[in-house]
Every structure is written in structure tokens, then in C-alpha cells.
C-alpha positions in Angstrom: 128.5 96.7 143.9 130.7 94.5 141.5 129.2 92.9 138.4 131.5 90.7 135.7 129.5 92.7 132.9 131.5 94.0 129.8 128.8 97.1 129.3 130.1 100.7 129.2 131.0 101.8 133.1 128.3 104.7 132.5 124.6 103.7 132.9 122.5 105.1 129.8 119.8 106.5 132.2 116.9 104.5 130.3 113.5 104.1 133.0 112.3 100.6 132.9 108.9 99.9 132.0 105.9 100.0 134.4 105.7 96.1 134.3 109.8 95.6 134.4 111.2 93.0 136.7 114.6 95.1 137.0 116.4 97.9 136.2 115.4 100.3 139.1 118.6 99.8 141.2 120.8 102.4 139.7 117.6 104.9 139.3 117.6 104.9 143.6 121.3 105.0 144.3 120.7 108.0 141.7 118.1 109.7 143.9 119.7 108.8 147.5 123.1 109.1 147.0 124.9 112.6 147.6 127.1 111.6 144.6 127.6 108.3 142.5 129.6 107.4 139.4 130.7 103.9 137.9 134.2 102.5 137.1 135.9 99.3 136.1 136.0 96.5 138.7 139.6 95.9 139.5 138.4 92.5 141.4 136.1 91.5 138.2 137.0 93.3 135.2 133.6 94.2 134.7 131.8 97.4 136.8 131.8 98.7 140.1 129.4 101.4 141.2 130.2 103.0 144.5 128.0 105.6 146.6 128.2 108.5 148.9 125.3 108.7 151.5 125.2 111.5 153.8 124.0 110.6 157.6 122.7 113.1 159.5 123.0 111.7 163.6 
């Protein structure tokens, strides 16, 4: 996922509230994903997160 934000690569962790309209996308990569991190979009200048999701066939 790219985004054109200028915020710090690294998520702060914060939990949305129980009534929040976003914030929850990072918090499932975070429990799915074998491993995740963040890093600056060469395409946008602003953040890329990337994912590794094991498949089991």
C-alpha cells in the first residue's frame, strides 16, 4: 500500500476508539501478516507498507 503522507514510516501503535471510522488497517496486517514493516514510497515520497502472508495449500 502507497500513501503520499509525510508521517514517520513507523506506525505509533495507537488502538482507535470503539466508535472510530478508521485506523484499524495496520492493527490486521499486524495480526495476519508473518512479518510487516513500513518504508518510504519511492513512487510517492510518502509511505509504503508491504506484508508477508504465509499460505498453507
Amino acid at each position: 500500500m502507497h500513501d503520499d503522507g509525510r508521517t514517520a514510516a513507523c506506525p505509533s501503535g495507537a488502538r482507535p476508539g470503539c466508535e472510530a471510522e478508521s485506523g484499524r488497517g495496520l492493527l490486521i496486517v499486524q495480526q495476519l501478516a508473518d512479518s510487516w514493516g513500513t518504508t518510504v514510497s519511492t513512487r510517492t515520497g510518502g509511505n509504503v507498507t508491504w506484508a508477508v502472508l504465509r499460505v498453507e495449500l
